[in-house]
C-alpha positions in Angstrom: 159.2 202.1 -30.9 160.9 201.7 -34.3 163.3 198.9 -34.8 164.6 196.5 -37.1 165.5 192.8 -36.3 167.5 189.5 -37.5 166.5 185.9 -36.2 169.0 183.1 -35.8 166.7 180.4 -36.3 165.7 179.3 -39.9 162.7 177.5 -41.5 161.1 177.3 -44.8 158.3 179.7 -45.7 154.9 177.4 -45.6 151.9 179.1 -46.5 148.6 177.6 -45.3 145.6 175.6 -47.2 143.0 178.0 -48.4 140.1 177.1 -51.0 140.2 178.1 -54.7 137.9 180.6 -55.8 140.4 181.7 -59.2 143.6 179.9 -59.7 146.7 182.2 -60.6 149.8 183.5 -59.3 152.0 186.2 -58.4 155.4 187.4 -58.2 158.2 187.3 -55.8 158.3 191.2 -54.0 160.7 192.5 -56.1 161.0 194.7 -59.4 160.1 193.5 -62.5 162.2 193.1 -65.4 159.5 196.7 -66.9 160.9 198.3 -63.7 157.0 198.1 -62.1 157.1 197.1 -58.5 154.9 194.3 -56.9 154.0 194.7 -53.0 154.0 191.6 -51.1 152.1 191.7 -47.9 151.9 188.6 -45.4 148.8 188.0 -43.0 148.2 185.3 -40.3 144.7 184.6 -41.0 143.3 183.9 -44.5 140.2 186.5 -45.3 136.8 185.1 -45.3 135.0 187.4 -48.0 134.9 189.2 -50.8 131.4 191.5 -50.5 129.7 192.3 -48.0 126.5 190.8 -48.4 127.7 187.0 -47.0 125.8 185.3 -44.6 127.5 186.1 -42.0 129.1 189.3 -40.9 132.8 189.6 -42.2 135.9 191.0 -39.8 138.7 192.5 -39.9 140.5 190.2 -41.4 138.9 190.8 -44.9 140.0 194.7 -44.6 143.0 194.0 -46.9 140.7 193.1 -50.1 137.7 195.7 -48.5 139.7 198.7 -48.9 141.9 198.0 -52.2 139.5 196.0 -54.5 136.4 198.6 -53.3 135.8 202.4 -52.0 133.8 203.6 -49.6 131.2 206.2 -49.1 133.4 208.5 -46.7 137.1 207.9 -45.2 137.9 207.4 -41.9 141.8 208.7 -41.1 144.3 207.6 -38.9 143.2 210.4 -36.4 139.6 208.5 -36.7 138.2 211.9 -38.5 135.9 211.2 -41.2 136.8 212.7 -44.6 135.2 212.8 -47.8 136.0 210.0 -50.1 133.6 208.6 -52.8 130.9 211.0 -51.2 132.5 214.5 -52.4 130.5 215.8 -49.6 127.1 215.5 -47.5 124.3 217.5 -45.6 122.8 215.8 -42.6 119.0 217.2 -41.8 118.6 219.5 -38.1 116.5 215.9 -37.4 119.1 213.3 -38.4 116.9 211.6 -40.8 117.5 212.8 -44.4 121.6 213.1 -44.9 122.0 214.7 -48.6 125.5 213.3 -50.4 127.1 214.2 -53.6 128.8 211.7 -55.4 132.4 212.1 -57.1 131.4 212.7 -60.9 134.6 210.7 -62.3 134.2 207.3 -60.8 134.5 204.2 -62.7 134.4 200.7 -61.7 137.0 198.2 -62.7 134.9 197.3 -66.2 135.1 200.6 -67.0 131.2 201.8 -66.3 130.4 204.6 -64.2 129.5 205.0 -60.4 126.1 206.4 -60.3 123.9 206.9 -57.3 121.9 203.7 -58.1 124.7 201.7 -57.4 124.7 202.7 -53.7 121.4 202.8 -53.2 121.4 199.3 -54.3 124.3 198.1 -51.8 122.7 200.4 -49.0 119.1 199.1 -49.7 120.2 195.3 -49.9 122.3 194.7 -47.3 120.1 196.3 -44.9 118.8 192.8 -43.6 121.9 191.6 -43.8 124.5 190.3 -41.1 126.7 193.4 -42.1 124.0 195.6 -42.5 122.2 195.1 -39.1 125.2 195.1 -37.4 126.4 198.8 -38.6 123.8 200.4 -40.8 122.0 201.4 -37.7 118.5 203.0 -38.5 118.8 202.9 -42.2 115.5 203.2 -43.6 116.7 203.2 -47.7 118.0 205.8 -49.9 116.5 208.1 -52.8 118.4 208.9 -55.9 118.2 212.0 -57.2 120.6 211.7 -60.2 123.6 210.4 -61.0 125.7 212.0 -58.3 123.2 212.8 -56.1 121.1 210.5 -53.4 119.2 211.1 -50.4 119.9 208.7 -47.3 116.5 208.1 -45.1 117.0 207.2 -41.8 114.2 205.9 -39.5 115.5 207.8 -36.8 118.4 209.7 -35.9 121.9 208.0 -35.3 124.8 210.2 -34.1 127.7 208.0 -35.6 126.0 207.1 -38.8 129.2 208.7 -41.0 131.6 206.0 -39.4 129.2 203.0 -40.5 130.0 205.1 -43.4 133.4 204.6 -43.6 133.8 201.1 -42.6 133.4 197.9 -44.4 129.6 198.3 -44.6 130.2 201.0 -46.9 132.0 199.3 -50.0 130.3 199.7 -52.8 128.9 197.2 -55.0 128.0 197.0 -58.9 124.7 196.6 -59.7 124.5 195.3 -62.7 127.2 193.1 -62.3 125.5 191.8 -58.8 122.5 191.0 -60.3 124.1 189.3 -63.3 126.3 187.4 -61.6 124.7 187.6 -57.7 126.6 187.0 -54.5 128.5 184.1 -55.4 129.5 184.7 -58.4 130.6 188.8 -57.3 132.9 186.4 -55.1 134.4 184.5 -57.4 135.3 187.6 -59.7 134.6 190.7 -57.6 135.3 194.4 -59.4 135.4 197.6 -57.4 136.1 201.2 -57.8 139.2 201.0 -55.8 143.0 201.3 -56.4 143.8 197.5 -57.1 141.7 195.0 -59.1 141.1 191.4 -58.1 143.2 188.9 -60.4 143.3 185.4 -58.4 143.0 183.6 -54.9 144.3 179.9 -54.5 146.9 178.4 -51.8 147.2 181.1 -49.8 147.6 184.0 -52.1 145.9 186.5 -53.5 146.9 188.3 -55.8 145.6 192.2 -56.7 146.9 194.3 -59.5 146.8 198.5 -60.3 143.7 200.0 -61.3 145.2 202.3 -64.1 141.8 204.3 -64.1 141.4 204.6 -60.7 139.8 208.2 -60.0 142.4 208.6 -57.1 145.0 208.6 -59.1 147.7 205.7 -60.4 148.8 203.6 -57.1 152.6 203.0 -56.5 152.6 199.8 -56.7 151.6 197.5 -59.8 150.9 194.4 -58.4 149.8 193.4 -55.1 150.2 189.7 -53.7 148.6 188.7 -49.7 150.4 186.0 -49.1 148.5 183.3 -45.7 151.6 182.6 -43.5 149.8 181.6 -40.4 153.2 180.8 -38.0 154.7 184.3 -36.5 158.3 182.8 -36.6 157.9 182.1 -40.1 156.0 185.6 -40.9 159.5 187.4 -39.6 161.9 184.9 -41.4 159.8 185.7 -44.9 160.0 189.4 -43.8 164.0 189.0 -43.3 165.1 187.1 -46.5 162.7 189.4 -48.6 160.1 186.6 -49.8 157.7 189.4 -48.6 157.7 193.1 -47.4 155.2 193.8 -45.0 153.7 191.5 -42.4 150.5 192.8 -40.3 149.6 192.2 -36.8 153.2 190.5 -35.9 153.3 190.0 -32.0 154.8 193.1 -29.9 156.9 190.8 -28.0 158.2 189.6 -31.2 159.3 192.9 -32.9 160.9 194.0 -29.5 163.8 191.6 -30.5 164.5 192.7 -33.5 167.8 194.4 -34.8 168.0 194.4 -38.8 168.4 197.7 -39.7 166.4 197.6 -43.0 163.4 196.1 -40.9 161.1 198.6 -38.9 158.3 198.6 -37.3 155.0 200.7 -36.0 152.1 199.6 -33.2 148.8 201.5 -32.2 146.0 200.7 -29.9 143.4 199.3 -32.2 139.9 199.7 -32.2 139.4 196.1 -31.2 138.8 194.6 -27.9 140.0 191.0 -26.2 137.6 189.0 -24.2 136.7 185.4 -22.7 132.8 184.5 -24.0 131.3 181.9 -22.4 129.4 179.1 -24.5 125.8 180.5 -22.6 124.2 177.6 -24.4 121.7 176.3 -22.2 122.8 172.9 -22.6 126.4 173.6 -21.9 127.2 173.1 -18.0 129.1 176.7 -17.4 126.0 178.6 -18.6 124.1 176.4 -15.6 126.5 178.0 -13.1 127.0 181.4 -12.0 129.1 180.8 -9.6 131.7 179.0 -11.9 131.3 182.1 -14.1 132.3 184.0 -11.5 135.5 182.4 -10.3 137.1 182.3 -13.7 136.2 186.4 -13.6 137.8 187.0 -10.6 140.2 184.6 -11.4 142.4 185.7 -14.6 145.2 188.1 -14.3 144.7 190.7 -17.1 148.0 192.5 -15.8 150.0 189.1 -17.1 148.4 188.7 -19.7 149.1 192.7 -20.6 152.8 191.3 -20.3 152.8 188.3 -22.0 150.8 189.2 -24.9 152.0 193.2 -25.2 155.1 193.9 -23.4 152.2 196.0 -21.2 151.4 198.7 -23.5 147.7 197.4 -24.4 144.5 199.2 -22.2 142.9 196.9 -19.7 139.4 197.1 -19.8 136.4 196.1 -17.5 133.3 196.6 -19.8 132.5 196.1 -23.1 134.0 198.9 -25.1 137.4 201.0 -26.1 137.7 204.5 -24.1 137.4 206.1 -27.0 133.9 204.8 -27.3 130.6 207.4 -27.6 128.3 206.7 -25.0 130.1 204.7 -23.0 129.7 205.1 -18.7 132.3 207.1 -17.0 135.3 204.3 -15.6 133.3 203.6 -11.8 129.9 204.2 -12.6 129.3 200.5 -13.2 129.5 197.1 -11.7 132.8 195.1 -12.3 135.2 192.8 -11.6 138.9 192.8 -10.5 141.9 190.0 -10.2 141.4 188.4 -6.5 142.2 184.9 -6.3 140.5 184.7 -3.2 137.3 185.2 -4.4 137.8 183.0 -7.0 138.9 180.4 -4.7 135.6 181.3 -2.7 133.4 181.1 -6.1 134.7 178.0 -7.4 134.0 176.0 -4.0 130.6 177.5 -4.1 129.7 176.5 -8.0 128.9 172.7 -9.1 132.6 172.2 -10.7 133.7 168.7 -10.2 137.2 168.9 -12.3 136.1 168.9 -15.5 137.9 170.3 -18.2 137.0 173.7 -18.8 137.3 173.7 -23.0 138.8 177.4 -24.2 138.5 177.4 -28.3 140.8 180.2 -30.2 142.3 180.8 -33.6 145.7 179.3 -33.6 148.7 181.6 -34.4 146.8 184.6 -33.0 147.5 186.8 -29.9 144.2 185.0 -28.7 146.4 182.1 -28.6 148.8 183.4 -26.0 146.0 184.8 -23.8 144.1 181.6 -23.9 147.7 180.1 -22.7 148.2 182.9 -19.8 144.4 182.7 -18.7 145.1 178.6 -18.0 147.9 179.6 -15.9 145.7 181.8 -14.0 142.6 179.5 -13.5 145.6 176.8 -12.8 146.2 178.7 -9.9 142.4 178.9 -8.8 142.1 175.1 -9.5 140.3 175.0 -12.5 141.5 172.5 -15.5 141.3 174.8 -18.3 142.4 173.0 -21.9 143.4 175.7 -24.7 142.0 174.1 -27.7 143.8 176.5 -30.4 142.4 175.5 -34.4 142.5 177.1 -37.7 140.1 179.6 -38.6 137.5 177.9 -40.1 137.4 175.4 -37.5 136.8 177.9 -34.7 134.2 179.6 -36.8 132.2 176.5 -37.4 133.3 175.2 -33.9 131.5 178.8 -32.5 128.7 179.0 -34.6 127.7 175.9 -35.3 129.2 172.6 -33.5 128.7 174.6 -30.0 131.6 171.6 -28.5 133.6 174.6 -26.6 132.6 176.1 -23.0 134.4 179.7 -23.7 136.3 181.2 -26.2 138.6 183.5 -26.4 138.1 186.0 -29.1 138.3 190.0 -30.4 135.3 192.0 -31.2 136.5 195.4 -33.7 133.9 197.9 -33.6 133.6 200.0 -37.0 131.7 202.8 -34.9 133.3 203.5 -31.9 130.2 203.9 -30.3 128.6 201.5 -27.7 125.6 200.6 -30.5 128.5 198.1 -31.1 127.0 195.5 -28.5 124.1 194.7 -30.7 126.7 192.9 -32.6 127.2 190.0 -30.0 124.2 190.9 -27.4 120.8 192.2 -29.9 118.9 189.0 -29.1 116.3 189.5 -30.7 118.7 189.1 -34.4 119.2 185.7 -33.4 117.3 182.8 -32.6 118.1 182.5 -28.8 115.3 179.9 -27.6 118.1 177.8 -26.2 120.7 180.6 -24.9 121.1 181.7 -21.2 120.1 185.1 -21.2 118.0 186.0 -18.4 117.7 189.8 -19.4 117.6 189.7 -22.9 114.9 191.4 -23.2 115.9 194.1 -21.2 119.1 194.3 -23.3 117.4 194.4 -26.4 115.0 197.4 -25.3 118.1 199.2 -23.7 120.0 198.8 -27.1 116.9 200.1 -28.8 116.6 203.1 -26.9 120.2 203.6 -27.1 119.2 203.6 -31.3 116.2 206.2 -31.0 117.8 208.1 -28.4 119.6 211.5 -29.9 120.9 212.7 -26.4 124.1 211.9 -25.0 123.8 211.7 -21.5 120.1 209.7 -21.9 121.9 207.0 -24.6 125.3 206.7 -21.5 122.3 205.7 -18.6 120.9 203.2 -21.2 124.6 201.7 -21.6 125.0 201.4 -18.1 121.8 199.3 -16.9 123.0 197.2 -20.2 126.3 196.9 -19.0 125.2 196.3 -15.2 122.9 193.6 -16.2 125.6 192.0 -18.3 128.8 192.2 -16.2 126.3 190.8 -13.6 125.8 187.6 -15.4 129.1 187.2 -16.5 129.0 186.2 -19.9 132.7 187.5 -20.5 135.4 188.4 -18.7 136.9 191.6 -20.6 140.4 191.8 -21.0 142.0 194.2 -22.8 142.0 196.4 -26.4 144.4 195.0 -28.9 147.3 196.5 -30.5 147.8 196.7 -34.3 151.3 196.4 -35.7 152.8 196.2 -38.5 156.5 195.4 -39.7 157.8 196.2 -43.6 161.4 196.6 -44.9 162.7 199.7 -44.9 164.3 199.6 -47.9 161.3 198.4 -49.8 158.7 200.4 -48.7 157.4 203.9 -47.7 154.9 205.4 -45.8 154.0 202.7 -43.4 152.3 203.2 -40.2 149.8 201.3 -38.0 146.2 201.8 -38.2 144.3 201.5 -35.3 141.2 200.7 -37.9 143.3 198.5 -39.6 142.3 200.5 -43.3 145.5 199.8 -44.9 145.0 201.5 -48.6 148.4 199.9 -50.5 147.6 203.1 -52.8 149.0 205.4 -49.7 152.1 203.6 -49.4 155.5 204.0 -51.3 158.9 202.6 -52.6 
């Protein structure tokens, strides 16, 4: 699984466009001439925030700043067990409503005040109305202080994962006073944490994060940290080979499989995130006016190929929304699906109003989406439907998604921070949104299944509510489900220690090595 590798072809390292929030710089990853190390880490897709209190919901892309520059309440390990981490340790209620935590006592933030419980009671009791916060603080009700290290969480009713909204990206804790001086815009400009690195600077491409001497976790291994935007793989790996960086995340499996440098390795895991097709299900857009369409593209796309193309066959296929590992999700076969018949497609498509059309498929260019946009046109090529991959930069598919509307599906992944299937109120509580003009025949339904799924404490009870959801939502078709993702991740050898994949994607620089 390990390897290392060497590419013949040669390019210069181009780093992509991103807006200025703090000019400055960083260093090349090497020693300095003091003998302190820097790490330099290389992503595909610039991060979009720095709290979590933005308008809209952050992703996984923003974990990188999330879990260096902050700390949460609880940690959540590679093995997905939750351990304690700025919560020293906690006492959930017989009920599930009251959970009793006690703080770490030697906690500072990166001004050098003190952690006290106010300060998470007022992230927790802020971003409850926010994207974040309704998305993963599920049945938060607010949280009493009891004194500096100790706070009482109040839930409006019982939530059996509660601890893993916990330990994701909800969880970073905020300053208070600095918030309120400065507010949301300004904490993004010049964010401070509690956690191992300090922000120093963002501008073209680069951020750059340095050691938090008086970081209660002790001194990090590394001085200086610099996230370097590289959004072309083939330029990733040839910055990874002549040393301009030392890790790269999320390089393509089919990629790393051709490698042979010996000072180059490399790790993958099945991530916590899923691949699907969405369909635009605006009412004004032609797809979401026919069903049958809908269908054929279902039956039509080859997840098996894509499986090959995109991950050399080692990703999960999946035919509802959800990983396996998933609490409360229907037993494999208890549900209505779909599976690869180009028959039936064939058989759809001559029943549905399609006239030719191009069938417009958005995704984020330079992403594994981008390769199974490219493999589902070959299959619907095969059906007869004249699927264009329209592949942009981030920010244009975001706008593009949420705002312009000027796609009929995209292809996307949706990372759960729960594992549990309360995840589908992220993309399917319609009552969040404003959905006057959105094809969603049972929405209501789907918003009083997720609901009960909320209020419900018992296992078996919250899987039946998942499985009328899923029923009702696999029988309109508004995605075609593909498979999980994989997380890699590729560093040199020789440069750095401790490296594995995440499934989470909660890399902590602090837990690495030289």
């Amino acid at each position: 699984m390990k390897k290392g590798f060497r590419f013949v072809m040669a390019a210069a390292l181009m780093l992509a466009p991103a807006f200025c929030l703090w000019a400055g710089g960083g260093r090349q990853a090497q020693s300095s001439a003091s003998g302190e190390r820097t790490l330099t880490v290389a992503v595909g897709v610039e991060p979009q925030y720095m709290t979590n209190m933005g308008a809209q919901s952050s992703g996984d892309n923003d974990h990188v700043l999330f879990y260096n520059i902050y700390d949460t309440l609880v940690y959540r390990d590679a093995q997905g067990e939750i351990k304690p981490w700025l919560a020293q340790d906690w006492t959930i209620s017989p009920d599930g409503k009251q959970i009793a935590v006690t703080l770490r006592d030697d906690v500072y933030w990166h001004n050098g005040e003190k952690l006290t419980a106010s300060d998470v009671k007022f992230t927790y009791d802020s971003l409850k109305d926010k994207p974040l916060g309704i998305s993963l603080l599920i049945n938060y009700d607010y949280t009493e202080v009891v004194d500096a290290t100790h706070l009482i969480i109040h839930m409006t009713n019982a939530f059996k994962p509660i601890m893993s909204s916990f330990a994701s990206r909800i969880a970073i804790v905020l300053n208070e006073k600095y918030y309120n001086q400065v507010g949301n815009e300004g904490y993004t400009r010049a964010p401070i944490g509690t956690g191992a690195y300090k922000f120093v600077s963002w501008a073209s491409g680069q951020i750059v994060m340095e050691r938090n001497e008086n970081w209660w976790g002790g001194k990090a291994p590394f001085q200086r940290v610099v996230i370097k935007v590289i959004p072309e793989v083939n330029t990733q790996q040839i910055a990874l080979e002549s040393g301009d960086v030392d890790v790269v995340l999320a390089i393509p499996i089919e990629n790393l499989e051709r490698t042979n440098d010996r000072n180059i390795s490399w790790d993958y895991v099945e991530s916590n995130a899923m691949n699907f097709l969405q369909f635009n299900m605006s009412l004004s857009n032609w797809a979401t006016n026919d069903l049958n369409f809908r269908k054929a593209v279902q039956y039509g796309i080859d997840k098996n190929a894509i499986n090959q193309a995109v991950f050399s066959g080692k990703a999960t296929l999946i035919d509802m929304y959800g990983s396996p590992m998933f609490t409360g999700k229907p037993r494999a076969g208890t549900y209505d699906t779909y599976s690869f018949n180009v028959a039936r497609a064939k058989e759809y498509l001559a029943q549905s109003k399609y006239d030719g059309r191009e069938f417009n498929v958005v995704c984020q260019a330079g992403t594994p989406n981008q390769k199974i946009a490219e493999v589902i046109q070959g299959s619907l090529h095969n059906v007869g439907i004249n699927m264009r991959v329209t592949a942009v930069d981030a920010a244009t598919f975001f706008d593009t998604v949420r705002n312009t509307g000027d796609f009929d599906a995209e292809v996307v992944i949706n990372t759960s921070s729960i594992m549990d299937m309360d995840t589908l109120s992220n993309y399917f509580f319609i009552s969040r949104y404003d959905f006057k003009d959105m094809g969603h025949p049972h929405g209501p339904r789907m918003d009083e299944l997720i609901k009960l799924g909320r209020q419900q404490p018992d296992d078996a009870q919250r899987i039946e509510y998942y499985r009328e959801f899923s029923n009702l939502l696999n029988g309109d078709v508004n995605h075609v489900y593909i498979l999980m993702d994989i997380n890699t991740i590729a560093y040199r050898n020789d440069r750095v220690k401790g490296v594995k994949a995440n499934a989470f994607k909660y890399y902590r620089f602090s837990e690495w090595s030289f």
